[in-house]
KOLMI-686480 format. One record per residue (C-alpha): z, x, y; chain; residue number from 0; residue in three letters. Coordinates in steps of 0.25 Angstrom, whole numbers, plus 5000, padded with zeros to 4 digits. Each point is the difference from the previous one (the first is absolute). Layout:
@Z Z, X X, Y Y, cadena A, num NUM, residuo ala;
...
REM end
This chain:
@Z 5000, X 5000, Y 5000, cadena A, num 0, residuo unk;
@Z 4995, X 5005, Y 5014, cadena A, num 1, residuo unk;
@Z 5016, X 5003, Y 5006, cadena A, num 2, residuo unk;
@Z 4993, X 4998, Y 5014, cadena A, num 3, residuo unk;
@Z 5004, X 4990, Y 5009, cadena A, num 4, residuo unk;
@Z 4990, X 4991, Y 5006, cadena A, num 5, residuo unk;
@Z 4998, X 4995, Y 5010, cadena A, num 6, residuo unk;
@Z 5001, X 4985, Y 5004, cadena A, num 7, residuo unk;
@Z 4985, X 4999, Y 5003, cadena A, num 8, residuo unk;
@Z 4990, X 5003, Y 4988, cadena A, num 9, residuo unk;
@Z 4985, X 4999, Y 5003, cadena A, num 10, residuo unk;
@Z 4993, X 5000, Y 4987, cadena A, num 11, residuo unk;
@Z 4986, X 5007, Y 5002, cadena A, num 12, residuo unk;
@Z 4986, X 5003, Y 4993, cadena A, num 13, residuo unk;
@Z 4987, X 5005, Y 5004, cadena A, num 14, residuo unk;
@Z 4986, X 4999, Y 4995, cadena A, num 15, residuo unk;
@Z 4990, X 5014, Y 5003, cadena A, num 16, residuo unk;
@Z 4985, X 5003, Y 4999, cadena A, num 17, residuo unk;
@Z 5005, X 5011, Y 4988, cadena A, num 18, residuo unk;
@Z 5010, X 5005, Y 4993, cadena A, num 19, residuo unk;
@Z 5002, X 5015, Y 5009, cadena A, num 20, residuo unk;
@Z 5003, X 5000, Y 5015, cadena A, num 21, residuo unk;
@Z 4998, X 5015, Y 4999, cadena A, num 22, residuo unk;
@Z 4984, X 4997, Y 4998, cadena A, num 23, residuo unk;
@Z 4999, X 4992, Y 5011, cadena A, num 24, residuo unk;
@Z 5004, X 4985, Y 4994, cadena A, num 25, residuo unk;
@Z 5006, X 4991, Y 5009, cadena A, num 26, residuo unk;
@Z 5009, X 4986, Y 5000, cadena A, num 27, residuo unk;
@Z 4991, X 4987, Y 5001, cadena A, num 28, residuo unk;
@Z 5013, X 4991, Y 5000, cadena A, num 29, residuo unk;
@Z 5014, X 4999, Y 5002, cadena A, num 30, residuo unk;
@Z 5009, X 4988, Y 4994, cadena A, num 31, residuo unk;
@Z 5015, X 4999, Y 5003, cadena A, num 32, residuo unk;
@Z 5012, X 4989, Y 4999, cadena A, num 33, residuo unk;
@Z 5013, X 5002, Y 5005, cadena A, num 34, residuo unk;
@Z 5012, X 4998, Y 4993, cadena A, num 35, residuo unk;
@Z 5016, X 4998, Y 5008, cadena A, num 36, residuo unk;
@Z 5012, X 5000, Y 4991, cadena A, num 37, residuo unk;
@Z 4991, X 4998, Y 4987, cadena A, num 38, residuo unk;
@Z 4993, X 4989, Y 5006, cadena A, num 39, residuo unk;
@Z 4984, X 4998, Y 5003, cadena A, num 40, residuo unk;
@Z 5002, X 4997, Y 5016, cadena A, num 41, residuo unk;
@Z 4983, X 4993, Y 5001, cadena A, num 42, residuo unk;
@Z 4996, X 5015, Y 5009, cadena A, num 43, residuo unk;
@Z 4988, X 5005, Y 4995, cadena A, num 44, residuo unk;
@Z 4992, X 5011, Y 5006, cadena A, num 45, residuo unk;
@Z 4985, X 5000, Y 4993, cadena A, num 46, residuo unk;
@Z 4988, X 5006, Y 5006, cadena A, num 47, residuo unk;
@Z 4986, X 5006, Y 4995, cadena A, num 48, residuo unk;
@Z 4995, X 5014, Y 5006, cadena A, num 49, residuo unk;
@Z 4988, X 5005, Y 5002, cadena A, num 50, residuo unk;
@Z 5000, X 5014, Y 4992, cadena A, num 51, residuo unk;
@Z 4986, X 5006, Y 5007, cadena A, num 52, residuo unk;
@Z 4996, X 5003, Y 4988, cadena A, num 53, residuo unk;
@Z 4995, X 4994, Y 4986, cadena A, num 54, residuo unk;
@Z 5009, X 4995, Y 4989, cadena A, num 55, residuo unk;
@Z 4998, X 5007, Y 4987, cadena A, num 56, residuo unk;
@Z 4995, X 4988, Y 4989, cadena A, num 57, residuo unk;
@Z 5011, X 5004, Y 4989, cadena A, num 58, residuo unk;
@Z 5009, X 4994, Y 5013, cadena A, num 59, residuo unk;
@Z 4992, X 4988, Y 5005, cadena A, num 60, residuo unk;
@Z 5001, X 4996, Y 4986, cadena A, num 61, residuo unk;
@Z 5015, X 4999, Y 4999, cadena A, num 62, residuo unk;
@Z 5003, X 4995, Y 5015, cadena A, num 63, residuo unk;
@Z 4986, X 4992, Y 5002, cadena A, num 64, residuo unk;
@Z 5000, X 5005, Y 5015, cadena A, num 65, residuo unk;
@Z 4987, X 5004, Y 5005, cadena A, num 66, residuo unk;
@Z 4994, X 5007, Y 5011, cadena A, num 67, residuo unk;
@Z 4993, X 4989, Y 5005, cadena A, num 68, residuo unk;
@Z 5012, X 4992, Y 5000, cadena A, num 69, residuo unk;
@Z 5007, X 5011, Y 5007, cadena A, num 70, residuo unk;
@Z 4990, X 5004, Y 5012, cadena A, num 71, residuo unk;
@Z 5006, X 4991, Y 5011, cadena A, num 72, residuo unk;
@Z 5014, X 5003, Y 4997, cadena A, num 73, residuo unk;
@Z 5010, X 5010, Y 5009, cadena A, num 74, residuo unk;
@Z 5001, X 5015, Y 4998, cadena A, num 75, residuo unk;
@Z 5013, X 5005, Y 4995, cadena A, num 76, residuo unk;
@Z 5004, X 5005, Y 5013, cadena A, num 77, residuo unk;
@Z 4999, X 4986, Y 5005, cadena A, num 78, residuo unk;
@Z 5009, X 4994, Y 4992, cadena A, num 79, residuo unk;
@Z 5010, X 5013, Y 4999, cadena A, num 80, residuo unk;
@Z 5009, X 4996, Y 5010, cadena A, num 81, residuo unk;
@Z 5000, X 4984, Y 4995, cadena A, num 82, residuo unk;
@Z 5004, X 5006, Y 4986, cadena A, num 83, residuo unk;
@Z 5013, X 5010, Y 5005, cadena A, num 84, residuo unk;
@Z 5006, X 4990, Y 5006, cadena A, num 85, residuo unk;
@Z 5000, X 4993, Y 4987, cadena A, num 86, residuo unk;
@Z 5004, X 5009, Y 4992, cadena A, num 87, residuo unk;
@Z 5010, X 5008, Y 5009, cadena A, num 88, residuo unk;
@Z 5014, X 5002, Y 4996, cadena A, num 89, residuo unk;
@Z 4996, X 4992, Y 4986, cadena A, num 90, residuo unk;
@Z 5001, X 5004, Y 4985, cadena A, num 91, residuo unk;
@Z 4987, X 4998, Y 4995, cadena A, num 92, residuo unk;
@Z 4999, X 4996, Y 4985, cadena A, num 93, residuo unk;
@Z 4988, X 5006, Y 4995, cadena A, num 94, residuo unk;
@Z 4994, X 4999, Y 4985, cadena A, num 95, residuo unk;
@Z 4994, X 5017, Y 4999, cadena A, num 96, residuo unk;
@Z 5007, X 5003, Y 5012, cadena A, num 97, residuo unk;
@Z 4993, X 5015, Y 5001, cadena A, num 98, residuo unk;
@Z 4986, X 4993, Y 4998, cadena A, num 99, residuo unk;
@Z 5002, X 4991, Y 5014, cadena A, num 100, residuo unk;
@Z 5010, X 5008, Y 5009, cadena A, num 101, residuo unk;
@Z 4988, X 5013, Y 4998, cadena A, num 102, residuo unk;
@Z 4989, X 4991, Y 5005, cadena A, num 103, residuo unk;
@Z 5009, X 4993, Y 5011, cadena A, num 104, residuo unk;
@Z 5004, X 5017, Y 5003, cadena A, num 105, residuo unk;
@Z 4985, X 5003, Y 4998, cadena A, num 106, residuo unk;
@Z 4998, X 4989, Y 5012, cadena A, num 107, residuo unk;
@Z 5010, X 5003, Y 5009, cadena A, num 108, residuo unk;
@Z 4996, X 5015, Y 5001, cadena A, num 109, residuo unk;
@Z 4985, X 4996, Y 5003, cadena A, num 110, residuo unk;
@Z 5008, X 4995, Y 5012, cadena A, num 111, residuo unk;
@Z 5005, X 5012, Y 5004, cadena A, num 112, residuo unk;
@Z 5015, X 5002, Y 5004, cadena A, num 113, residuo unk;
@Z 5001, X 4988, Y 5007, cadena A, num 114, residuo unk;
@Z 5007, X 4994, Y 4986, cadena A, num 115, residuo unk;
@Z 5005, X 5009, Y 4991, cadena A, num 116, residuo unk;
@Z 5002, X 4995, Y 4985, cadena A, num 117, residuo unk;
@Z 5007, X 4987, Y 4993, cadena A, num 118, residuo unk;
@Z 5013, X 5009, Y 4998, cadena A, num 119, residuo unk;
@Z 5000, X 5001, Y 5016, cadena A, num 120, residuo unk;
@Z 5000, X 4984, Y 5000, cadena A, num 121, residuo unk;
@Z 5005, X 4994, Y 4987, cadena A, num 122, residuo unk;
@Z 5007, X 5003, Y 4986, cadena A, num 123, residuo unk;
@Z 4992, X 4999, Y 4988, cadena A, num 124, residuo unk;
@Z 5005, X 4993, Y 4986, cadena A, num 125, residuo unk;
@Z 4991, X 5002, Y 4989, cadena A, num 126, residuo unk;
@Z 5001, X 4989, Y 4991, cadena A, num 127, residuo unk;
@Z 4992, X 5005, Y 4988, cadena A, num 128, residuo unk;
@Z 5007, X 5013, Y 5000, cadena A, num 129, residuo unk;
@Z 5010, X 4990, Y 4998, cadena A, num 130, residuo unk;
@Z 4995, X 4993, Y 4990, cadena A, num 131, residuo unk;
@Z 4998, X 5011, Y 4992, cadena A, num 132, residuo unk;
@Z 5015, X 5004, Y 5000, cadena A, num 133, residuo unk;
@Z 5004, X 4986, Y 4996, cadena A, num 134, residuo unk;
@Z 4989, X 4999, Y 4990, cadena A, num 135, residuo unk;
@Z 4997, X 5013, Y 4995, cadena A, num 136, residuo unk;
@Z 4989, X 5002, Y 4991, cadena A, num 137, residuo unk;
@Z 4994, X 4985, Y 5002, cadena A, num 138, residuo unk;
@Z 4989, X 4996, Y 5009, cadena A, num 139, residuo unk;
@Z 5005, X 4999, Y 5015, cadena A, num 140, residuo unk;
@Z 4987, X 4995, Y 5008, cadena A, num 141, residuo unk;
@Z 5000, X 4989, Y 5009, cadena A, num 142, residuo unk;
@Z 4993, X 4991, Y 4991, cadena A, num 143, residuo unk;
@Z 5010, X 5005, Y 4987, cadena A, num 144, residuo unk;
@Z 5012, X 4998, Y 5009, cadena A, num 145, residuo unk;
@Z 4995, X 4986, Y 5003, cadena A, num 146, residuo unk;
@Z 5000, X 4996, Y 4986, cadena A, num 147, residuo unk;
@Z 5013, X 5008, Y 4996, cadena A, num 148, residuo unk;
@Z 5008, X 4990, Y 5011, cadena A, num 149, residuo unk;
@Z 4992, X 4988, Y 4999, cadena A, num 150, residuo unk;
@Z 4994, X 4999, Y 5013, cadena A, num 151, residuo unk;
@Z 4986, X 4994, Y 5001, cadena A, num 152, residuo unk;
@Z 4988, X 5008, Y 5005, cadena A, num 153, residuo unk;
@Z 4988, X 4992, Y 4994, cadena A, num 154, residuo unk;
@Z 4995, X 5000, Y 5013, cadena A, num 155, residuo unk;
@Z 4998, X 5012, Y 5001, cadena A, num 156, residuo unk;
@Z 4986, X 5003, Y 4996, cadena A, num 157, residuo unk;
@Z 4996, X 5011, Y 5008, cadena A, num 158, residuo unk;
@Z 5011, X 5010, Y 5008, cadena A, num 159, residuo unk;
@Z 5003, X 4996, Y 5015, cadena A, num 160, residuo unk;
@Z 5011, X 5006, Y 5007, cadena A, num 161, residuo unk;
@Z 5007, X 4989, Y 5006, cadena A, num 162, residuo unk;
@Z 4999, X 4992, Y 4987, cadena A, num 163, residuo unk;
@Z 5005, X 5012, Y 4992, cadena A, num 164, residuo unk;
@Z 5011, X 5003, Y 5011, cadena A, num 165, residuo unk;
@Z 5006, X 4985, Y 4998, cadena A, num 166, residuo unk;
@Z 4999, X 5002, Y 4986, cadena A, num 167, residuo unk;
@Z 5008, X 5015, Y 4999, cadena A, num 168, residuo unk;
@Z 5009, X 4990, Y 5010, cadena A, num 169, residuo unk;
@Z 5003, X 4991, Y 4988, cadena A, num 170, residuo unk;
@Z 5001, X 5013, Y 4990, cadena A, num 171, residuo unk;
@Z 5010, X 5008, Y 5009, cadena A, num 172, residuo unk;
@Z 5010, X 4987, Y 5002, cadena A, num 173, residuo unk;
@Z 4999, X 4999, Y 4984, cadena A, num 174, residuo unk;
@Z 5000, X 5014, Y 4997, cadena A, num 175, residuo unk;
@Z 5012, X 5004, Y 5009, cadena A, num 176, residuo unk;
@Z 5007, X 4987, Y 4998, cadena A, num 177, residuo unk;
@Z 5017, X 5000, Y 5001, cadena A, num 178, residuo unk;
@Z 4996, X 5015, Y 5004, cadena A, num 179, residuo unk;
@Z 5010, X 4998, Y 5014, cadena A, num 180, residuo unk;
@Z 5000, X 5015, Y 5003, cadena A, num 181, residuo unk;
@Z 4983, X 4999, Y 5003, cadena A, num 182, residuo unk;
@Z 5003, X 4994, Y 5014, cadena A, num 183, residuo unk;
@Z 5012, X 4997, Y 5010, cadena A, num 184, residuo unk;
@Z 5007, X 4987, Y 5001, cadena A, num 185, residuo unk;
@Z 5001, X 5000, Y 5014, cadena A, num 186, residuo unk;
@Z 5006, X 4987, Y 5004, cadena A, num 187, residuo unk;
@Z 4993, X 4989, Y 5006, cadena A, num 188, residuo unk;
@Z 4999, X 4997, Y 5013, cadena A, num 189, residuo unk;
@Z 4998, X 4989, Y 5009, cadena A, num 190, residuo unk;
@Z 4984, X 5004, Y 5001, cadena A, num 191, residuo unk;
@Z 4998, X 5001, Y 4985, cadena A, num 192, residuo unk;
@Z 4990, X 4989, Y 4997, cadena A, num 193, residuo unk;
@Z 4998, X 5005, Y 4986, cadena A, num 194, residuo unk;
@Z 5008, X 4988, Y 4993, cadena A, num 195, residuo unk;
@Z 4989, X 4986, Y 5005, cadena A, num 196, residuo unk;
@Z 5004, X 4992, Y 5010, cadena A, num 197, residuo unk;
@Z 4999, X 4988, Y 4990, cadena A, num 198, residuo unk;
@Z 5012, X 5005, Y 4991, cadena A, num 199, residuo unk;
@Z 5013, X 4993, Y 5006, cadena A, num 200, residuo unk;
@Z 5011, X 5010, Y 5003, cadena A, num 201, residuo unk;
@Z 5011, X 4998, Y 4989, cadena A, num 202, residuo unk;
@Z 5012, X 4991, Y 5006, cadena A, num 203, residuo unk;
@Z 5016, X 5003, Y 4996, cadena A, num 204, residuo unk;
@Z 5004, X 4990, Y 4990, cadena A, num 205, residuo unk;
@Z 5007, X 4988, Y 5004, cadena A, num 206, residuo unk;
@Z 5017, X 4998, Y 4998, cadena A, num 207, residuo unk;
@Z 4998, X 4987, Y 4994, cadena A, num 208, residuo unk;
@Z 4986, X 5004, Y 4992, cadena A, num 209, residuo unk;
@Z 5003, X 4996, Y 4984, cadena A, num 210, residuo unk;
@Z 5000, X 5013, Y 4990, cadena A, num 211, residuo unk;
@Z 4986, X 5001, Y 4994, cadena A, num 212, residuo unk;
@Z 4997, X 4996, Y 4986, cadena A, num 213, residuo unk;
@Z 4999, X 5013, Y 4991, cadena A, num 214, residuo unk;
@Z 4987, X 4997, Y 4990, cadena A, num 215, residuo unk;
@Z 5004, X 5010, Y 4987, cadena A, num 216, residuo unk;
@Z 4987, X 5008, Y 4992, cadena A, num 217, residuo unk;
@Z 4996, X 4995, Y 4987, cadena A, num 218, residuo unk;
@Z 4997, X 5008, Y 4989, cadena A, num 219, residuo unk;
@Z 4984, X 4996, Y 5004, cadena A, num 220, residuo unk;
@Z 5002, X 5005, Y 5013, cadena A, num 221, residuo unk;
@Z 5007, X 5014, Y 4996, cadena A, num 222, residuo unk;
@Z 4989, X 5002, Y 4991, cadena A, num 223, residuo unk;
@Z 4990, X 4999, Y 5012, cadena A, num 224, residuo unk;
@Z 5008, X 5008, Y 5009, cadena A, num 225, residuo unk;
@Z 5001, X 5011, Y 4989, cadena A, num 226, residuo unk;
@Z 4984, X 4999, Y 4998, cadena A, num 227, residuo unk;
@Z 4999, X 5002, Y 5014, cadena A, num 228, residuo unk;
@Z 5007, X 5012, Y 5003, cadena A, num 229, residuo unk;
@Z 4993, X 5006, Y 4988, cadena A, num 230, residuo unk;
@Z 4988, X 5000, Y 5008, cadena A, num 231, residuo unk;
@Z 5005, X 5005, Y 5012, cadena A, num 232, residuo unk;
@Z 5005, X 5012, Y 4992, cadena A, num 233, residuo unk;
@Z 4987, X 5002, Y 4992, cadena A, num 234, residuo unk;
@Z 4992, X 5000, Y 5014, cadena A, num 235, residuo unk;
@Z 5011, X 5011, Y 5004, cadena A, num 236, residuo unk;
@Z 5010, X 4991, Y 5008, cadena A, num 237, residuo unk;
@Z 5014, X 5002, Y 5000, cadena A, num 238, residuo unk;
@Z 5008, X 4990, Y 4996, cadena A, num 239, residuo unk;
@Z 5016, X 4999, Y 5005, cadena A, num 240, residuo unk;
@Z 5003, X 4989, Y 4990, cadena A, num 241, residuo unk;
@Z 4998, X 5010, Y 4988, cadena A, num 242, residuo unk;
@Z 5008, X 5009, Y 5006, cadena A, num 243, residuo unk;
REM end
């Protein structure tokens, strides 16, 4: 377990690129983030697609479906640059391949000369397949795997795209580092914290005169299911306090 200690906001990233290597000149086309506070999805979204100035390699067009035509009209990188710090500033970003993203977004903060710096200088970096790995050595830890491993449904998810793929590492990182409290700070809330909707009625103290509530026992039918369900839970790598 990462001993680190979060911080409260959590901005879960992923990039899609004309190649593989920045270092021969490939370049992000798009970039797909959600924001988390206090383990909860908050609606911010940054999305936007890039103009590379350059051509997309086939192998890549056939995993994202971006093409160049599609991409023409879109902003340059340096137009958007400023937009994308200020989302991600002072975040943890979650990201699926860590070294694979945060090289490229390097790669395209030096084209900018030192006007930036790097995603060190702006943000801290949770990996969450290098986390994967150490909770499940020797299995399969891709995005897709880790879907199926926890449940979570990625049917449609045909092709890669990085805001779809960022809400779905989203759904796996809540899964994945589920009861883990030492990923984040619980700082309390305050009175500017809209993250619990406005439809949920704030709990009221129990009346004096309220009558005690009538306690329902298990049956043996019920104990079985609860039993069967924590099963599963463990068999997807959960943790589960009742078989303590």
């Amino acid at each position: 377990m990462d001993k680190r200690t979060f911080t409260n906001r959590i901005v879960v990233l992923d990039t899609e690129t004309t190649g593989l290597n920045p270092q021969e000149g490939h370049r992000i086309i798009e970039i797909g983030c959600v924001e988390l506070v206090k383990r909860r999805l908050t609606g911010k979204r940054f999305h936007v697609y890039i103009n590379p100035e350059r051509l997309i390699d086939d192998g890549a067009i056939a995993v994202h479906g971006i093409t160049n035509q599609f991409l023409d009209d879109k902003p340059l990188f340096a137009q958007i640059v400023e937009d994308f710090i200020a989302f991600i500033k002072g975040a943890e970003l979650v990201i699926h391949n860590a070294p694979f993203d945060v090289g490229f977004i390097n790669h395209e903060f030096s084209r900018l000369g030192n006007k930036v710096g790097t995603v060190a200088d702006v943000s801290g970096v949770f990996d969450t397949l290098a986390y994967a790995r150490k909770k499940h050595p020797g299995q399969r830890n891709s995005l897709d795997a880790l879907c199926k491993r926890y449940g979570i449904d990625n049917s449609h998810r045909d092709l890669h795209g990085a805001l779809l793929d960022a809400e779905i590492l989203a759904d796996v990182f809540l899964l994945m580092t589920g009861g883990q409290s030492s990923l984040l700070d619980e700082a309390p809330a305050t009175a500017n914290d809209s993250a619990a909707p406005a439809s949920i009625a704030q709990a009221q103290p129990l009346s004096a005169n309220r009558p005690a509530l009538k306690i329902i026992r298990c049956n043996e039918e019920d104990l079985a299911a609860h039993q069967e369900q924590l099963a599963v839970i463990e068999k997807a790598g959960g943790s589960c306090i009742w078989n303590k």
